[in-house]
C-alpha positions, 0 to 999 in steps of 0.5 A: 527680272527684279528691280531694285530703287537706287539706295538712296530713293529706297531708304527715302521710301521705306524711311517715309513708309515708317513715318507714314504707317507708324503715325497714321496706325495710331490717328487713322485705325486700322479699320478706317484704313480697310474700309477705305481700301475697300472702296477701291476693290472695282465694285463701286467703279463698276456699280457707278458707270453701270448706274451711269450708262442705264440712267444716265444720258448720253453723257452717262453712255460716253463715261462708261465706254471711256471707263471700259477702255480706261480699265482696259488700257490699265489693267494690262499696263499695271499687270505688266509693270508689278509682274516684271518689277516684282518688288516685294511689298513692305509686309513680306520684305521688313521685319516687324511690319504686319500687314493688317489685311492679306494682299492679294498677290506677292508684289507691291510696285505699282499700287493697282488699287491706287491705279483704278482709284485715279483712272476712275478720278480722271473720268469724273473729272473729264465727264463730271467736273464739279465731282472731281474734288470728292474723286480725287479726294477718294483716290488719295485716300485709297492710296494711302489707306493702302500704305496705312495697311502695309502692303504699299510704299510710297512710291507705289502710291505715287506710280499706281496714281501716275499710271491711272491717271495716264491711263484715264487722260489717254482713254479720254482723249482716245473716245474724243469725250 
């Protein structure tokens, strides 16, 4: 089943993907934009909780196992919305928009970068308060890096960020960390 924004919220969010993409293109350039994105590919989440859990204390150990289940409960959430909803990306579904990378798969609704950026955001902040600003700061970036290559709505953005930081709270508050 494909699903469709009602008109009024999808020519909102393709008008605020054009302004987005168009202005940031010529300020943010394309390869701030993918090394951003990069960083939220789940390397640098999983090198940072494993550094977390061998050299850490028991903190470090909490913050990995909550990662585990946060990633766990995401992963699936995420697959599930973006295979059902199956909403084209901006790249494949309007004319004259090129993507500056190839995404990875066909759908763009929710953002899964976006996503583990903001699960990995709520655990700092629930472990590791004083980093939450550079955390979520991250996040935001990442999520908009991924509206800046072409491959995300808006609302994408906004639902990927919703859905990690759902997922991350609910891991938290799961371990009882």
């Amino acid at each position: 089943m494909k699903y469709h924004l009602p008109a009024v919220l999808a020519g909102t969010d393709t008008r605020l993907f054009f302004w987005f993409n168009r202005h940031s293109r010529k300020r943010f350039v394309g390869r701030a934009g993918l090394r951003i994105s990069r960083c939220g590919d789940g390397h640098l989440y999983a090198a940072a909780g494993l550094a977390l859990w061998l050299w850490g204390n028991a903190q470090g150990a909490a913050f990995f196992y909550t990662g585990l289940l946060a990633y766990a409960l995401e992963l699936p959430l995420y697959r599930l919305l973006k295979n059902s909803i199956r909403r084209s990306r901006p790249c494949h579904g309007i004319c004259d928009i090129d993507a500056l990378i190839e995404p990875s798969d066909k759908f763009s609704f929710p953002s899964g970068h976006t996503a583990a950026a903001f699960v990995f955001a709520a655990l700092v902040a629930a472990f590791y308060p004083l980093f939450a600003p550079f955390a979520y700061t991250m996040a935001v970036l990442i999520g908009l890096s991924r509206v800046i290559l072409g491959v995300h709505y808006p609302s994408d953005i906004a639902a990927g960020a919703l859905l990690g930081t759902l997922c991350g709270l609910a891991a938290v508050l799961l371990a009882g960390a």
